[in-house]
C-alpha positions as CSV (number, residue, x, y, z in Angstrom):
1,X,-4.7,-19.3,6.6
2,X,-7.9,-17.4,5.7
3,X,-8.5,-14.2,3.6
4,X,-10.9,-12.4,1.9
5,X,-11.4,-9.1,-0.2
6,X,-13.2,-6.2,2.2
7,X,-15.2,-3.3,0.6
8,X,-15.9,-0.4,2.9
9,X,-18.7,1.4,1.4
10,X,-19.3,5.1,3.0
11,X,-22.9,6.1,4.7
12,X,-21.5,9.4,5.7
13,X,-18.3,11.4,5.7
14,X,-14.9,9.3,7.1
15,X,-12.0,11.6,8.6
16,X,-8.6,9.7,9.3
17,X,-6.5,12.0,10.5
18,X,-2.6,11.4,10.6
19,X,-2.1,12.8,14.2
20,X,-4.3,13.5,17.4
21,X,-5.1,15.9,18.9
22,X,-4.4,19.1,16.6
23,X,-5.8,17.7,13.6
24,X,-8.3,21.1,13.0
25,X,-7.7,22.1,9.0
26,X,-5.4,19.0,8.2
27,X,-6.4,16.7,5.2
28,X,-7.6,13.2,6.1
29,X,-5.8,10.3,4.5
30,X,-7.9,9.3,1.5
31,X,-7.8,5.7,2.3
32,X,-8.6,3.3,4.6
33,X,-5.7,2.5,7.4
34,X,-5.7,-0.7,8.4
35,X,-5.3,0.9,11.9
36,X,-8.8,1.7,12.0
37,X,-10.2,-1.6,10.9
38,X,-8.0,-3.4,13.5
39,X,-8.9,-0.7,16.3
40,X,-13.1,-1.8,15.4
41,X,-12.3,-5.2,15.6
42,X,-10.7,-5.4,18.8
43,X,-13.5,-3.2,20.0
44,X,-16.2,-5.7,18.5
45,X,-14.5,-8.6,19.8
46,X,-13.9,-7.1,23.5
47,X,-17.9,-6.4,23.6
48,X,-18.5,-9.4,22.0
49,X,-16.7,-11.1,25.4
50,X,-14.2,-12.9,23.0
51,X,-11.5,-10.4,22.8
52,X,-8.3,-12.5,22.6
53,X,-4.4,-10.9,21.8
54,X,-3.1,-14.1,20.3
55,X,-5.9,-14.3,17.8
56,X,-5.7,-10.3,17.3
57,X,-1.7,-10.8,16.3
58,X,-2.7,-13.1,13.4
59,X,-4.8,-10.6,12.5
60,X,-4.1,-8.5,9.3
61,X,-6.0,-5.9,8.6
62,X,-4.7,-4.1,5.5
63,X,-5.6,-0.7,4.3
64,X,-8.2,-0.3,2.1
65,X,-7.4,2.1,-0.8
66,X,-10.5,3.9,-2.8
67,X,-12.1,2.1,-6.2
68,X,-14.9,2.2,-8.4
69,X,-17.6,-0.5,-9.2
70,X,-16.0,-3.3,-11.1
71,X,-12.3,-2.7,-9.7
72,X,-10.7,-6.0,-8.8
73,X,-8.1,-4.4,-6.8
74,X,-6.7,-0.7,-6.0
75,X,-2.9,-0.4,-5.4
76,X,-0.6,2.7,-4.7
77,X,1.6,3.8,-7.6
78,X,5.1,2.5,-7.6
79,X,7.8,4.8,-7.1
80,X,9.2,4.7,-10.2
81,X,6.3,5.8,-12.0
82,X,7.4,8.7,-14.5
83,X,5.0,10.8,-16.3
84,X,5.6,13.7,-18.7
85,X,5.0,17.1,-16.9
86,X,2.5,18.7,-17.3
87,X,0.5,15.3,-18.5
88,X,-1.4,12.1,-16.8
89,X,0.5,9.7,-19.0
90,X,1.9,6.8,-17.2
91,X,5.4,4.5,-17.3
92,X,7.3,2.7,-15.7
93,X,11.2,3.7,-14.9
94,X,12.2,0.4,-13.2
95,X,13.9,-1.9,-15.6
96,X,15.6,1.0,-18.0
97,X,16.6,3.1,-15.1
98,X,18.6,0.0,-13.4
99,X,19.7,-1.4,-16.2
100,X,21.4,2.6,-16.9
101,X,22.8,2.4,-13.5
102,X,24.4,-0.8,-13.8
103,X,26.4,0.2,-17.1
104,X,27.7,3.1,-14.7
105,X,28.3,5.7,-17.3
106,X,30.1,8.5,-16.5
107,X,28.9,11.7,-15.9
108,X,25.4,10.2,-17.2
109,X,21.7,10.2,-15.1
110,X,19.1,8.5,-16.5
111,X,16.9,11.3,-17.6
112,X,14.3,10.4,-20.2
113,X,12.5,12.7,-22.2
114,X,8.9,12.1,-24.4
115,X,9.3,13.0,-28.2
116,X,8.7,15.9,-27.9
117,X,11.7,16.5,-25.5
118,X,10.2,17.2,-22.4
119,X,11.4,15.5,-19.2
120,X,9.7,12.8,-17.4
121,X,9.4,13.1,-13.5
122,X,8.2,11.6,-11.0
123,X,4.5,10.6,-10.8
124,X,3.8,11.2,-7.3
125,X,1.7,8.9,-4.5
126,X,-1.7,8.0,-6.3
127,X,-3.5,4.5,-6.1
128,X,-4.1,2.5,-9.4
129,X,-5.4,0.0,-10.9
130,X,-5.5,-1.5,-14.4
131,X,-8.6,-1.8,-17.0
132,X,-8.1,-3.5,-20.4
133,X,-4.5,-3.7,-19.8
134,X,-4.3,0.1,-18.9
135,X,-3.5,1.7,-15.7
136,X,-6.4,4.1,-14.5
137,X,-6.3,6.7,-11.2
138,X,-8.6,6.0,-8.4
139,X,-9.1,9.6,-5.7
140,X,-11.3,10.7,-3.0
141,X,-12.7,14.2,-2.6
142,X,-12.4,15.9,0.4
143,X,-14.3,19.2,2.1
144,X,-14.2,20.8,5.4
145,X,-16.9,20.6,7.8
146,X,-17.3,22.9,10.9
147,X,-18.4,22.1,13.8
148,X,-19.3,23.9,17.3
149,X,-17.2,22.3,20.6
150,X,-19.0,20.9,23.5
151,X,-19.2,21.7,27.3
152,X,-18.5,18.8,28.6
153,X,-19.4,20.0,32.1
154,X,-22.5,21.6,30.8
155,X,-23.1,19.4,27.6
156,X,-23.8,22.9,25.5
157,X,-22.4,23.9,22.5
158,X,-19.0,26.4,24.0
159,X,-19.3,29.8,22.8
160,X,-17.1,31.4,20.2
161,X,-15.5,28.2,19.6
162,X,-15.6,26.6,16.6
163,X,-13.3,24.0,15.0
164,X,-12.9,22.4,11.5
165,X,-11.1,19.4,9.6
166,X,-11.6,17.8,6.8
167,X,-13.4,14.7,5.6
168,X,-14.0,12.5,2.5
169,X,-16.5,12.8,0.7
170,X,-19.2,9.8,1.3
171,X,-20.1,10.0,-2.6
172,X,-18.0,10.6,-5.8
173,X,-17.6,13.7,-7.2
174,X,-21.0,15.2,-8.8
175,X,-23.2,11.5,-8.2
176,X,-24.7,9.7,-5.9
177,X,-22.8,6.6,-5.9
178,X,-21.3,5.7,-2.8
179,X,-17.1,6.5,-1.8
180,X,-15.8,3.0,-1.7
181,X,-12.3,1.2,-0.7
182,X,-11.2,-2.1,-1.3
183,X,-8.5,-3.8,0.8
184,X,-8.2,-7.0,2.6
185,X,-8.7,-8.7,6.5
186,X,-6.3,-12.2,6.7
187,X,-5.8,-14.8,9.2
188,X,-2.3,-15.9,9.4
189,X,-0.9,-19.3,11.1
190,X,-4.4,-20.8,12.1
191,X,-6.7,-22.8,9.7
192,X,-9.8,-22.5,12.1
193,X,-13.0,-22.1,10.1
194,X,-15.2,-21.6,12.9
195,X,-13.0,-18.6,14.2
196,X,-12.7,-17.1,10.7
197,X,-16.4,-17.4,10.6
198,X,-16.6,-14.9,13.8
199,X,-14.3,-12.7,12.8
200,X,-16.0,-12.1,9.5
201,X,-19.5,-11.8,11.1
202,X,-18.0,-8.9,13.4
203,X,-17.0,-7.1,10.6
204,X,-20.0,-7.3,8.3
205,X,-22.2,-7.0,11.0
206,X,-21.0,-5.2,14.0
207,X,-18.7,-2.4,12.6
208,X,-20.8,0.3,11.3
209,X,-18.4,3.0,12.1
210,X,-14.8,3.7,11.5
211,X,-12.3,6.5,12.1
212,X,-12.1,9.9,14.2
213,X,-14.5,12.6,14.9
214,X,-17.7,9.5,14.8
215,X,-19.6,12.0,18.2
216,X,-19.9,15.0,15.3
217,X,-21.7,12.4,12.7
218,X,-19.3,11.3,11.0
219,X,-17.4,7.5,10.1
220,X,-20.4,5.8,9.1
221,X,-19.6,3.0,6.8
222,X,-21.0,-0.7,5.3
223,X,-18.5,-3.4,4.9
224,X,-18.9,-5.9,2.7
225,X,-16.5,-9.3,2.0
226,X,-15.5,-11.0,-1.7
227,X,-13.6,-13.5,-2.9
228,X,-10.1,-13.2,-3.4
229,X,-9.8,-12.2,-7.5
230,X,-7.7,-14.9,-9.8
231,X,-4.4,-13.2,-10.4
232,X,-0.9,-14.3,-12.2
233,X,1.3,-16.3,-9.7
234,X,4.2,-14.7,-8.5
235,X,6.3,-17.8,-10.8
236,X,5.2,-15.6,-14.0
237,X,5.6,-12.7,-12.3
238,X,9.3,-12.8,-11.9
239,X,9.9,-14.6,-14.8
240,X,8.1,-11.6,-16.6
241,X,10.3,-9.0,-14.8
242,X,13.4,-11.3,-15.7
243,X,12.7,-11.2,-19.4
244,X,11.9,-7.8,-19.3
245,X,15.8,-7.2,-17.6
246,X,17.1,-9.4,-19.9
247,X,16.1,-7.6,-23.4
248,X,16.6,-4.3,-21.5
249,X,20.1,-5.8,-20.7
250,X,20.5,-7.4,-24.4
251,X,18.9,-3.5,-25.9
252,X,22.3,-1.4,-24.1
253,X,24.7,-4.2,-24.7
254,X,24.1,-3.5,-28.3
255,X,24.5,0.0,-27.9
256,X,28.1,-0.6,-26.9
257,X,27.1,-0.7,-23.3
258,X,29.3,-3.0,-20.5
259,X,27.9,-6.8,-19.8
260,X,25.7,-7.7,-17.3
261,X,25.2,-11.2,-16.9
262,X,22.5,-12.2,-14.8
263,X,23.1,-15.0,-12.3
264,X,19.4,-16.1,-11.6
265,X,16.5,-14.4,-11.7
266,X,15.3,-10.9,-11.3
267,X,12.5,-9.7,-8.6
268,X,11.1,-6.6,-6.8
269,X,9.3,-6.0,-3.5
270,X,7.0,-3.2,-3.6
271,X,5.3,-1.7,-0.4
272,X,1.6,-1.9,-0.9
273,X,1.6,0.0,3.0
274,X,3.8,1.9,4.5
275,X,6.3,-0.4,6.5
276,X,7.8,-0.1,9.8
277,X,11.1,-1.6,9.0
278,X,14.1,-2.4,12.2
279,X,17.3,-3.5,11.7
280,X,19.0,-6.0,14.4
281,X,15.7,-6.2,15.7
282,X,15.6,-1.9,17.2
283,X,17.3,0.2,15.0
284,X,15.1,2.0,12.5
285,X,15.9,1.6,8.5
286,X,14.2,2.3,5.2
287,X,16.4,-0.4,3.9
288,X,15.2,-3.8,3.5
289,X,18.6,-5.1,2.7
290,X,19.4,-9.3,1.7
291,X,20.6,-9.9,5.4
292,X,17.1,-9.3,6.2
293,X,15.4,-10.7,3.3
294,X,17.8,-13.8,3.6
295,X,16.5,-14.0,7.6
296,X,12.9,-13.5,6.4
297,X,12.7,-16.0,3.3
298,X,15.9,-17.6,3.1
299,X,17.0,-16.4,-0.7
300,X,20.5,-15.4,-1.6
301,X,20.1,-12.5,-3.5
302,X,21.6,-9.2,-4.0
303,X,19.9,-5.9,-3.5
304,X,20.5,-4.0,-6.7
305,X,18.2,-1.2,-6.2
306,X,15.9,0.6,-3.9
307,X,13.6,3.5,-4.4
308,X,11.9,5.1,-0.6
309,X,11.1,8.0,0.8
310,X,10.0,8.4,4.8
311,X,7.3,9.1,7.0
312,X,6.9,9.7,10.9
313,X,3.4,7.7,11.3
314,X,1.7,7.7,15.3
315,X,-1.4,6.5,15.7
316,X,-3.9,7.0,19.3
317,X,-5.1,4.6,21.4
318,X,-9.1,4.9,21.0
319,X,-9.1,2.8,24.5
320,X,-6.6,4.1,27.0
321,X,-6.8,7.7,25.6
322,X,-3.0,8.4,24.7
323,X,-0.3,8.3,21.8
324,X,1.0,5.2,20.3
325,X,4.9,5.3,20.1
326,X,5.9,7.0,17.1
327,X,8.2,5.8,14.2
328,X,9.9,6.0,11.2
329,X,7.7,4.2,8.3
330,X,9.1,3.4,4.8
331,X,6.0,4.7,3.0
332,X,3.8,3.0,0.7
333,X,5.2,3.0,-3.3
334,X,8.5,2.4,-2.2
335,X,10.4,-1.0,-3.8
336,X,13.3,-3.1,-3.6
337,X,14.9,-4.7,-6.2
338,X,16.8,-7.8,-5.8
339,X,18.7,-9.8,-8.4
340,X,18.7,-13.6,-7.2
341,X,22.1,-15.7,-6.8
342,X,20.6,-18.6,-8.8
343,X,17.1,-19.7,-10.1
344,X,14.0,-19.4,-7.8
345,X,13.0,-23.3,-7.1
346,X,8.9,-24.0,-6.0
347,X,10.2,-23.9,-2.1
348,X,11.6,-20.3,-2.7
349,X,7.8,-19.2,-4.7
350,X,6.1,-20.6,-1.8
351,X,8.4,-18.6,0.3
352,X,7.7,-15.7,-1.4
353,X,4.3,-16.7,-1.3
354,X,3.9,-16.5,2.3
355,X,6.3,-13.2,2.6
356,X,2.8,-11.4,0.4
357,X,0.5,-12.7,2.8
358,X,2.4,-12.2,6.1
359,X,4.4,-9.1,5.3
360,X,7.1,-7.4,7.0
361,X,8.4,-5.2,9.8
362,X,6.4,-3.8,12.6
363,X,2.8,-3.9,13.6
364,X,1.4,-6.0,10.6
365,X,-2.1,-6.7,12.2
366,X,-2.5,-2.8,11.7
367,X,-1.9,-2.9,7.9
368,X,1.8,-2.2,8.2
369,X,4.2,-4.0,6.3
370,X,2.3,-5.6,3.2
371,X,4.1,-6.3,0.1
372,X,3.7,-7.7,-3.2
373,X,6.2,-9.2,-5.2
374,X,7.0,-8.2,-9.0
375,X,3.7,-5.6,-8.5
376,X,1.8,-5.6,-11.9
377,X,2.8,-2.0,-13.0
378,X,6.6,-3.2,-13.6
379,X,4.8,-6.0,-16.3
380,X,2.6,-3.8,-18.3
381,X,3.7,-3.5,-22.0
382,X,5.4,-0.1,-21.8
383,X,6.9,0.0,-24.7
384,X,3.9,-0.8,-27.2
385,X,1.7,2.1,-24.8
386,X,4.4,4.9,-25.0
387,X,6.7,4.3,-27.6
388,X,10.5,3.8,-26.7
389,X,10.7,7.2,-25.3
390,X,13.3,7.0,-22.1
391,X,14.6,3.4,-23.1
């Protein structure tokens, strides 16, 4: 297996429209799809005379989600992010709020309030990343541009007929410095550095443009590679989220609260991309439930919680000029928590491991489907940040 960081550096305005056609005045997505990367590539490799659908279905091309200079990596927000309204201030929900639902209190919701008694709700889809220990927002800026339609007969501009759509910004907000994204390309199942090689020559050096509306002069972009940053393995990740249970566990017990005795170990999957998820093998689900996480890795475990919400994503064929099939995506943020029937061993990490790097459900080479186990957001010190507020 091969992978590598990818920066996508903007040389002009990048539109990435969620449908086609009928996009005029809708909002771009302010990242990256792996969609589009995967779409350039197989047009690179097709002029290159080495197009080739086995090696394009190893392929994954993961969305690339907007950073500044410095930023290791760039993440969406987890869904149980909680903020109080009205302010940016950040937490995390996940281990008090299912440790509350596992005492099953009656008539009680897990509510938590700031000290100053206002209510904590939900912090919405942003991207994130952490700096000195802290989480920080990364955006885009978006305006509209307008442009004139074409003749196509004639190959003049059409009279009274003008369309517009928006586009992100190719620099940051009031500067000069350059829209960036950082995501990822991977090669999965074959160890061929001389392939590798190609592939990463074709995207540093034959893809200078990316996304829709590239005749009106827009989707100009660099793309740069790094090397994978050094981060915590996912061992002392879930052993992290397992302590963190188990005080939150020992904290309500002595309270009065009911026992919860935890068989093995504690562990989330969080969506990093919005995943195309089928049940049986065709019917559409937003649940990844331990059937299917027993098929996919092996591990007993129980699924304790989940936190999703939906989208319908499409997609158009740049080549043969129609739809792609539409479906039913678990969007990105969303998480799974799972509660393991005994102790991880090394072949369940490597496992787990591999279940990061390969990801799940449908259409993976398009950036579909990537995970990340125990995401670091759940293992920030919370409670030394915000207080005990919401515990």
């Amino acid at each position: 297996m091969h992978e590598t960081v990818l920066i996508v550096e903007a040389r002009e305005p990048l539109a990435f429209p969620e449908s086609k056609p009928g996009a005029q005045f809708r909002q771009s997505l302010p990242f990256v799809p792996g969609a589009a990367l995967f779409g350039a590539l197989g047009g690179a490799l097709d002029r290159s005379g080495r197009f080739d659908p086995a090696l394009l279905r190893r392929l994954r091309c993961r969305n690339a989600y907007p950073m500044h200079e410095g930023d290791a990596w760039v993440r969406p927000l987890p869904a149980t992010a909680i903020t109080p309204k009205g302010e940016s201030r950040l937490r995390d929900s996940l281990v008090p709020r299912v440790c509350w639902e596992q005492q099953t209190p009656p008539a009680l919701v897990y509510a938590p309030t700031d000290a100053e008694g206002r209510p904590w709700e939900a912090a919405g889809q942003k991207f994130y990343t952490i700096t000195d220990g802290k989480p920080e927002f990364r955006n885009v800026t978006q305006r509209i541009h307008t442009r004139v339609a074409i003749n196509r007969r004639r190959g003049t501009a059409e009279d009274s007929l003008l369309y517009s759509f928006f586009a992100i910004n190719e620099t940051t907000l009031e500067t000069d410095t350059p829209t960036r994204f950082i995501g990822s390309l991977a090669m999965i199942d074959l160890d061929d550095a001389a392939v590798w090689h190609q592939i990463t020559d074709l995207v540093t050096q034959r893809i200078d443009r990316l996304g829709a509306r590239q005749t009106t002069g827009i989707g100009g972009v660099r793309m740069t590679l790094r090397d994978l940053p050094a981060e915590r393995s996912i061992r002392e990740r879930v052993e992290a989220l397992t302590k963190r249970f188990i005080r939150q566990i020992e904290r309500y017990q002595n309270l009065g609260g009911a026992t919860w005795r935890l068989s093995g170990q504690m562990f989330t999957v969080n969506l990093i991309s919005d995943a195309i998820l089928l049940r049986d093998g065709w019917l559409p689900t937003q649940e990844l439930s331990a059937d299917m996480l027993r098929d996919a890795t092996g591990i007993e475990a129980r699924l304790v919680r989940s936190f999703t919400t939906t989208r319908i994503v499409a997609g158009w064929h740049a080549l043969w000029q129609r739809p792609k099939t539409s479906h039913i995506a678990v969007r990105f943020g969303s998480l799974y928590v799972f509660e393991a029937q005994r102790s991880l061993t090394d072949d369940d990490y490597a496992v787990l491991e591999r279940l990061e790097r390969d990801g799940i459900g449908e259409r993976r080479q398009e950036g579909f489907g990537q995970v990340r186990i125990c995401d670091d957001f759940h293992l920030i010190d919370w409670e030394e940040e915000n207080g005990s507020a919401g515990q």
